[in-house]
Every structure is written in structure tokens, then in C-alpha cells.
N, C-alpha and C positions, 0 to 999 in steps of 0.2 A: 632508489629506483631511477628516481632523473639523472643521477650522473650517470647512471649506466648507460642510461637511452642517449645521453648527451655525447657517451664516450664514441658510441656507434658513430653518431652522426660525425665525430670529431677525426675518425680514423677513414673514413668514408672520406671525408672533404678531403683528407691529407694526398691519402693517396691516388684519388682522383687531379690531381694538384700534379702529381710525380708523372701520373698517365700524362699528361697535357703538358710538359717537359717532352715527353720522351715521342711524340707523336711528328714534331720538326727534326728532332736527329733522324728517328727512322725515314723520313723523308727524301730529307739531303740524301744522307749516304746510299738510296735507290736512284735516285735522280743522277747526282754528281758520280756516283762510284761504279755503278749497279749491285749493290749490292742486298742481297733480301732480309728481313732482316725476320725468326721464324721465332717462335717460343714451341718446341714440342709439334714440329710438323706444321705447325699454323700460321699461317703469314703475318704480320701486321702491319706489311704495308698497306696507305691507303685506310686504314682503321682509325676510330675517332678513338678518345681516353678512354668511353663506357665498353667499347668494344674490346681494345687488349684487357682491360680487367677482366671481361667477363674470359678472355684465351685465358689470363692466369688461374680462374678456377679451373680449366679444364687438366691442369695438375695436378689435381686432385687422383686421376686415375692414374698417373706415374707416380707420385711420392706419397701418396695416404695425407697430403694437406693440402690446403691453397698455398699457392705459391704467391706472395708481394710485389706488387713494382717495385716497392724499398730495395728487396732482393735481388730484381732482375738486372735495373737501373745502373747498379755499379758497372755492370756488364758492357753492357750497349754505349756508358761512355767509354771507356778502355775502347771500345771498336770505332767507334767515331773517331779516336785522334790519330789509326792508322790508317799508313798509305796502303791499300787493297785492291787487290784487282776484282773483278765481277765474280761473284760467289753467293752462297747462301749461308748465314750464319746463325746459328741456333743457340740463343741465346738461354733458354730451360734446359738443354743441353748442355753447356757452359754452366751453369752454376751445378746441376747435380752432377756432372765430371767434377766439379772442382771442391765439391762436397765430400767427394769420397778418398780425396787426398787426404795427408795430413797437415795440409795448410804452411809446412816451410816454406812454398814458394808463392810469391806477394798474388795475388788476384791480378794485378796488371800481366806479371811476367806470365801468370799461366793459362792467359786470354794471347799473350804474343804468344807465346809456343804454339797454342793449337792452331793458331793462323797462319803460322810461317810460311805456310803454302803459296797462301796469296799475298802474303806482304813481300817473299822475296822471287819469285817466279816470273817468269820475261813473257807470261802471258799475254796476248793479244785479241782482244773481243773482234771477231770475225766483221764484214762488213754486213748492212744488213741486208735478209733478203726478202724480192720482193715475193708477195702471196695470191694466189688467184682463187677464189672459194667460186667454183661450179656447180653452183645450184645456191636457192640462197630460201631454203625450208627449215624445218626447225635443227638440226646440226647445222647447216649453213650459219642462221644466225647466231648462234650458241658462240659459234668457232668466233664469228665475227668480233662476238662482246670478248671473248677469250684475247682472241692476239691483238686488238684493239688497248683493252684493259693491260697486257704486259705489255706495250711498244714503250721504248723510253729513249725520246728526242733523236727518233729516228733507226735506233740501232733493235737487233730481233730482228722477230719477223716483223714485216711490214705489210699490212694487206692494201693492194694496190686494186684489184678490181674486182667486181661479183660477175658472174657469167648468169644469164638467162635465156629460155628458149626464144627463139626465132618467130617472131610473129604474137608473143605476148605483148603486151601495154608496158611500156618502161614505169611508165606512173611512179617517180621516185617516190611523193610526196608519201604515198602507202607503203613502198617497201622501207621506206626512212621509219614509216608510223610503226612497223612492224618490230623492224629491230628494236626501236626507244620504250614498245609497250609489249609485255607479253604475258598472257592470263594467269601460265602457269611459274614463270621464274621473275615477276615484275619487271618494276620498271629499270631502263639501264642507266647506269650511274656512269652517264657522260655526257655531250654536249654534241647537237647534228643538225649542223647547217643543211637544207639541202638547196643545191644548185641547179635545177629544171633543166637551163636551157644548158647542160653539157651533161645532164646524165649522170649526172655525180651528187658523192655529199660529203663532207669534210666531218668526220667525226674525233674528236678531241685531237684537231689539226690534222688526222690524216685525211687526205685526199681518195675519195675508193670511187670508182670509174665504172658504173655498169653499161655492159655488154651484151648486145643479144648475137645470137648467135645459133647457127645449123645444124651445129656439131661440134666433137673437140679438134676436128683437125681442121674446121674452119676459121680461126682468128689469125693475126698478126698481133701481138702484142705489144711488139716493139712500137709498133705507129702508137702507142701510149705511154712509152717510156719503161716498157716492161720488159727486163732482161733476165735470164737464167730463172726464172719463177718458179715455186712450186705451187704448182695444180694441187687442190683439196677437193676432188670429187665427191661430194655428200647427193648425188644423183641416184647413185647405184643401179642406174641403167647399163653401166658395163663394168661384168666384173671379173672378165678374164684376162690375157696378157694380152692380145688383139685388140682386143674394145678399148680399152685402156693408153696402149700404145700409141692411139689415135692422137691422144692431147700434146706425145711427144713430134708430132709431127706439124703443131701452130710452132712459128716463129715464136721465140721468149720462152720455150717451157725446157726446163732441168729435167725435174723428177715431178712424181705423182703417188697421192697415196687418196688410198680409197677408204670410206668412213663407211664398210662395209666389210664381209668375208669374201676374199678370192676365191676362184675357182682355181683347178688345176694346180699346177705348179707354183703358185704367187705363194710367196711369204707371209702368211697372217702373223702379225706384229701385233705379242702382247706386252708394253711398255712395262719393266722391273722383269719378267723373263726372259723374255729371250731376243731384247731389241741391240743387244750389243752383236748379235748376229746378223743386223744391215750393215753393207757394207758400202763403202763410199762410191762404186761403179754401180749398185743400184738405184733403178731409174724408176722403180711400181714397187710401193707399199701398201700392204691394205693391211687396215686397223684391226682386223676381222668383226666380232659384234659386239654389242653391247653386255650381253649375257655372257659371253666368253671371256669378254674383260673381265667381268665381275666375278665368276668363278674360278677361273685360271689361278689368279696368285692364292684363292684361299686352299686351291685341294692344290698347289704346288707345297707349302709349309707341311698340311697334313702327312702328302707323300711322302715329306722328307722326314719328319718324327714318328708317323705312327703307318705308315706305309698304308697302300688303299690295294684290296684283292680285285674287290670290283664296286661300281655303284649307280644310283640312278638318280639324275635331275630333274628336278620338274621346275617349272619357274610358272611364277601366276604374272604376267607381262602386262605392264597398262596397252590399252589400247593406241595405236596408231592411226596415221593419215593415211594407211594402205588399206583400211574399214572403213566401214558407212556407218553413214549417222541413223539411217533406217535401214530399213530389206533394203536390198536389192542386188541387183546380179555383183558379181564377185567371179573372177576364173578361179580361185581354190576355194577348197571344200571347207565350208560353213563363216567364212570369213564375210558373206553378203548378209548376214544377217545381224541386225544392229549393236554398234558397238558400245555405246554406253547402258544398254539394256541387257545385256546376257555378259554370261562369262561364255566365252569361246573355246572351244576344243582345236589347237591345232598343234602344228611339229616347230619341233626347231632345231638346226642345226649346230647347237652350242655343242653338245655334248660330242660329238664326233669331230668339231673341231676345236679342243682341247688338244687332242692328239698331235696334232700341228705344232704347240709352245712346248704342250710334257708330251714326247712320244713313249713315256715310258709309262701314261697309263692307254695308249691305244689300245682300243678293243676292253677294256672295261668299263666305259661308262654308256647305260645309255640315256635319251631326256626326251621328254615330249613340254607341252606346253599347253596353258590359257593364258586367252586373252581376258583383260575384266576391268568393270569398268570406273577405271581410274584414268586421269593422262597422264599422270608419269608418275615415275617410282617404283619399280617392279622387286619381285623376293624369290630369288633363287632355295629351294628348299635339294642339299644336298644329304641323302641317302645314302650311307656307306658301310661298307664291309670294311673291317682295317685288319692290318696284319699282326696287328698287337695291342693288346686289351688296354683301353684307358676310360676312365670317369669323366664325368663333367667338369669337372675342378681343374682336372689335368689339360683336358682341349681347350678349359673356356684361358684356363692362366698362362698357356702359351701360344695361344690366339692374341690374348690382349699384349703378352711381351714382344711379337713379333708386331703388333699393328706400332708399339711405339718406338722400336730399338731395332730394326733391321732395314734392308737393304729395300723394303716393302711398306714402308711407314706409309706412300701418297698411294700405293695401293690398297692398302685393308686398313681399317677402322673396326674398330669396335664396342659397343653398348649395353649395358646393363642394366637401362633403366627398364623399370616394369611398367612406363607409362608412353612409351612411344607405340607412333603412328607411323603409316607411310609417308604421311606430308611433312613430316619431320625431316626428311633425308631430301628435300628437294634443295637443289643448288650445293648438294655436298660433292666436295673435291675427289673423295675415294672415290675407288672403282666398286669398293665391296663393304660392306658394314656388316660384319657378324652382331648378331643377337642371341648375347650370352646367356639370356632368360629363358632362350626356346630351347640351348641346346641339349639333348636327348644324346645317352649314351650307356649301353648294355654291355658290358665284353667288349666283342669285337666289333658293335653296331654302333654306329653315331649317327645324329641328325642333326647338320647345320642350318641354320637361317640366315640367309645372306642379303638383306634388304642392296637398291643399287640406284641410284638417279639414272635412268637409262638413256637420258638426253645428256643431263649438262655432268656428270663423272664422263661419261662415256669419252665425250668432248675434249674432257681434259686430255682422258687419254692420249688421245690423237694430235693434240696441241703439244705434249710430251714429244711424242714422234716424230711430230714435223722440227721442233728445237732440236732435239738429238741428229738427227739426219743434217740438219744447217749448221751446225755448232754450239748450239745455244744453251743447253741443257749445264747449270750450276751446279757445281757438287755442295754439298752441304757441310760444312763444317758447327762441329764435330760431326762425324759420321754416326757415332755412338756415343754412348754414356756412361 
């Protein structure tokens, strides 16, 4: 019995040993190359030894085992000794690609082949640009910790200033406390000087410059060193092409995208469907919502295997800063009435703008909403008719093949464990996390549960967006497996 227990602790220590090797190459090669370095959709840069261990169990849901550093290691060095351009490369990817060969070609040579893209390609990492987040509340800072956390030695986005209303309290020292502490996503894992007497605070060396300001067509930004910027409206005080167009009209602004759904004519951008339809003369994106992100790519898969006649959404939404903490007045209906005490009855316009990304389910879905009282983490419950009879087996096994093997991996997620909570999913990267336990399905009827981080997914999203639209968005090598 002791050398069993001994062998644990003996294989334990080893491979904890191999993690802690492999935590400096993943480093360099982001730092010096840009390059990401992922096991199965997950990052590990920036990750300690206990932490990539703990991504290699999450292999368990692609190969039926744990996957080993022993395993991965060979890998990651083969990538470390090439010359690469900026990319993402998926290294759980890499070994079950190379698993399913028959092994004639050495592991080095068919780590160079799948790379050749970026070892032989005259690519050129764009220059960086600068970023102006207008407004700085809970997506404001989100975004902040976001393109903060991706900037590397200048290149990316660069966020250069936070925009505030005109006639507020600059008070860095609390917007600085704001960003570094936060109830519901802790604390931020970086370093923030702040500098009072210029309205600024240097976080992990960038310089971010707040600004108050009348309006968006009030600033000069240039008089800060700010050129061709894009504006990240998390205000959503204006969300048509006029209101908007304002920001194009300060000195220093590019383009603008809104962390919100357009009105009218705007292109609601949902990042994995339908973002390669921005095009480079576009000056206003809106992200559209949170809810819309998080359903969109899951009933886009559905529609395309098992097709959808019609259906209905309802999402139970945590409460927001648009609610009160007690009664009181409120302009829409029942929204004055306290938000951490009741669930709320109110609407939402998710489900009508889906139509927007799939116009091919316009006019079959409809969705209402509560609000309740959690602060984040909401669960889209999708109601469908489909056009063609499947089981649970069937949606939940190609739900989870499409969360890990398609073109939608950083948008859907999915889990099966019988013991998760809401608060599980907070700080998760998806836009959507199906819950394969709840899934419900009769013939032609299904019922998904789409658990979603409705601040910090959301976020990502929008951080997707703004990269893509600048040049910045890595393709993933391998694509597949």
C-alpha cells in the first residue's frame, strides 16, 4: 500500500517538475515571437505548473484520458526552436493530430509541417493601435483587464485613455481601486501605479490617461498623443449611426464599436459568425448583446445539423446597474423594484436580434426575460422545434464535438458535470456553455441550457472584435484535429 501512495506522490512531483520547464518556454515564445501557446482552446500563457496540469485534465473531455505534460512537452519544444511568426498554436491539437497518423513522419518533421504557415510566410504584425474605452463601468473595466492583460511590449491593442463624464470627480486613486479590486471577478493580476497629478495610471507599463469630457464629439485626442484610435463605447447612451458617429467627429478616432445592439441599419457583430462580414471601410460596430452572443453560435450549429422550424428564449439574466438596490422609481416597467430581492419580469431583445447574424432564422424565434438575483452569470434556456428528430445523445455529442473541433471552439463550451453552479462559469472565456445534463429532447423538441458570463465572455467577445477589425486576431494552428 505505501509504495502505491509513494508512486502517486512520485509521479505527482515528476510531472509537476516538467510543468515548471515548460511555463519559461511558453513565456518567451509570447513575449519574443507572439506566439500563444493553447492545449485544447486554453491558453497557457501566463499560467503557473499547477495550473497547465490542471488544462491537461481538461483532455479528458476530447480523448477519454488525461493527457501528460510528458506528452505535450515534446511538442512545445519542437515550437520553441522555430522561427514563427505571431500565431496561436495548439499544442493538445498537435499531439492528437499526430496521434492519428501512422507515425512514419518524426514528431519534429510533423510539428514543422503543420506550421509552415508561419515559419515560411512574409507576415508582418500590424503596428499597434491605440484604444479609447468611453465609459469605464463594469464592461469598461473588464475590457481594460482584457487588452491590458493581451498587450505585449507595446504591440496589439494599446489602451491609451478612459473617457469620463464632464463634471465627475477624476479621483484616479478609486477608479485605479476599481479596476485592481472587483467583488465579482477579484482581484487583477497586474501592477497600477497611479499618477494624481496627470490623471493617469501606468498599468503593467501602459500609460492610460483619463479624460473627462461633454461628449464624443468633444475631445482632441491628439493633444495626448492619440492617433487613428478606436473608441470602445461601453456607455450605450448612443446606439444609432448619428449618436455614434459623434466620436468620429474628436480628432484621433478611426472606427468605434459599441458593447451594446445597434439600432437601425448598424451591423450587430457576432465574433465566429458573421465578423468576417466587417469590412475595412467600416467606421461603427456594435457587438450587439450579451445574450445574443451567447446564443447565436449555439442555435447557429443546431440550424445547421438539425435545422430549427421555430423556438423560444427565455434567459433568467443576473441583475444589473440599470436596477435598484430597493423600490424605487425606474422609467420601464417593474424594473424599480428591488434587484437583489425579486426575480424580474422584463423583455429582451435577444431573440429578434439573432436575425441580424442567422437571418435564416428570422421571424422564428421569440424571448422574454428575468431578471434575478445573482450579479453575473446568466442561463439562456433554448426552446425548440427542429426539423429533424434527435435524442440527447445526439445534440449533447455534437455540441461537445463542435465546442472542441470547429471553427466555434472560443465560442461554445460545454459540461456535464452534475455538480455545477452559476458561479462556476464566472471569468469563463466562452460566449455559451451548454449544459449537457439539462439537455431535454422528444422528436422534434429540444431544450438547451446555455449558462454565459454576461460581463467578462461578453467582453471577450468584443476584444475579438476590436483585434479582428485592427489585424490582430491569430489563427490557430492546427485548426483541427
Amino acid at each position: 500500500m505505501k509504495a502505491a501512495i509513494d508512486a502517486y506522490m512520485k509521479d505527482w512531483t515528476e510531472r509537476e517538475e516538467i510543468a515548471n520547464e515548460m511555463v519559461p518556454v511558453i513565456t518567451r515564445l509570447y513575449k519574443q515571437k507572439g506566439v500563444v501557446i493553447r492545449l485544447f482552446g486554453q491558453s497557457l500563457v501566463r499560467k503557473n505548473a499547477i495550473q497547465i496540469m490542471k488544462s491537461h485534465r481538461y483532455a479528458r473531455l476530447i480523448l477519454d484520458r488525461e493527457l501528460s505534460v510528458r506528452e505535450t512537452k515534446p511538442y512545445l519544444d519542437v515550437v520553441a526552436t522555430l522561427e514563427t511568426k505571431p500565431a496561436t498554436v495548439d499544442i493538445g491539437k498537435l499531439y492528437a493530430k499526430y496521434e492519428k497518423t501512422d507515425k512514419s513522419v518524426s514528431l519534429e518533421n510533423f510539428v514543422k509541417q503543420e506550421l509552415a504557415e508561419i515559419t515560411t510566410s512574409d507576415f508582418e504584425e500590424p503596428e499597434a493601435k491605440d484604444v479609447v474605452l468611453y465609459g469605464f463601468g463594469r464592461i469598461g473595466r473588464l475590457m481594460a483587464r482584457i487588452i491590458i492583460s493581451r498587450s505585449r511590449f507595446g504591440t496589439g491593442l494599446r489602451l491609451r485613455a478612459v473617457v469620463i463624464r464632464k463634471g465627475e470627480k477624476m479621483d484616479i486613486a478609486k477608479r485605479a481601486s476599481l479596476l485592481r479590486r472587483d467583488s465579482v471577478h477579484g482581484a487583477f493580476e497586474g501592477n497600477i501605479i497611479v499618477v494624481e497629478e496627470e490623471d493617469a495610471i501606468i498599468v503593467n507599463g501602459n500609460y492610460v490617461k483619463f479624460i473627462a469630457s461633454e461628449g464624443p464629439d468633444k475631445v482632441d485626442y491628439t493633444q495626448y498623443g492619440i492617433n487613428n484610435a478606436l473608441v470602445i463605447d461601453n456607455t450605450g447612451k448612443w446606439s444609432t449611426e448619428e449618436g455614434l458617429g459623434l466620436h468620429l467627429q474628436s480628432k484621433g478616432v478611426d472606427k468605434v464599436i459599441l458593447t451594446a445592439p445597434g439600432k437601425g441599419t448598424l451591423p450587430n457583430v457576432v465574433y465566429g459568425i458573421n465578423h468576417s462580414d466587417i469590412k475595412s471601410t467600416d467606421k461603427i460596430i456594435t457587438a450587439a448583446s450579451c445574450t445574443t452572443n451567447a446564443i447565436v453560435p449555439v442555435l447557429k450549429i443546431i440550424q445547421d445539423r438539425f435545422g430549427i422550424v421555430n423556438g423560444h428564449v427565455e434567459t433568467c439574466h443576473s441583475f444589473t446597474n440599470d436596477q435598484n438596490l430597493i423600490d424605487n422609481y425606474h422609467k420601464k416597467e417593474r424594473r424599480g423594484r428591488s434587484a437583489p430581492l425579486n426575480m424580474v419580469i422584463t423583455e429582451t431583445g435577444a431573440a429578434k436580434a439573432v436575425a441580424k447574424a442567422l437571418p435564416e432564422l428570422k421571424g422564428k424565434l421569440t424571448g422574454n426575460a428575468i431578471r434575478v438575483p445573482t450579479p453575473n452569470v446568466s442561463l439562456a434556456i433554448l426552446n425548440l422545434t427542429l426539423e429533424n428528430k434527435a435524442t440527447v445523445d445526439e445534440i449533447n455529442g455534437y455540441i461537445r464535438d463542435m465546442s472542441l473541433n470547429s471553427n466555434l471552439t472560443d465560442q461554445i463550451a460545454y459540461v456535464n458535470s452534475p455538480e455545477v453552479v452559476s458561479s462556476d462559469f464566472v471569468g469563463n472565456k466562452s460566449t455559451g456553455i451548454v449544459d449537457g445534463l439539462a439537455t431535454i429532447a422528444d422528436g422534434n423538441r429540444a431544450v438547451l441550457y446555455v449558462w454565459y458570463d454576461n460581463e467578462y465572455g461578453y467582453s471577450r467577445q468584443v476584444n475579438r472584435i476590436a483585434e479582428y477589425m485592427c489585424g490582430f486576431r491569430l489563427k490557430t494552428y492546427p485548426a483541427f484535429y
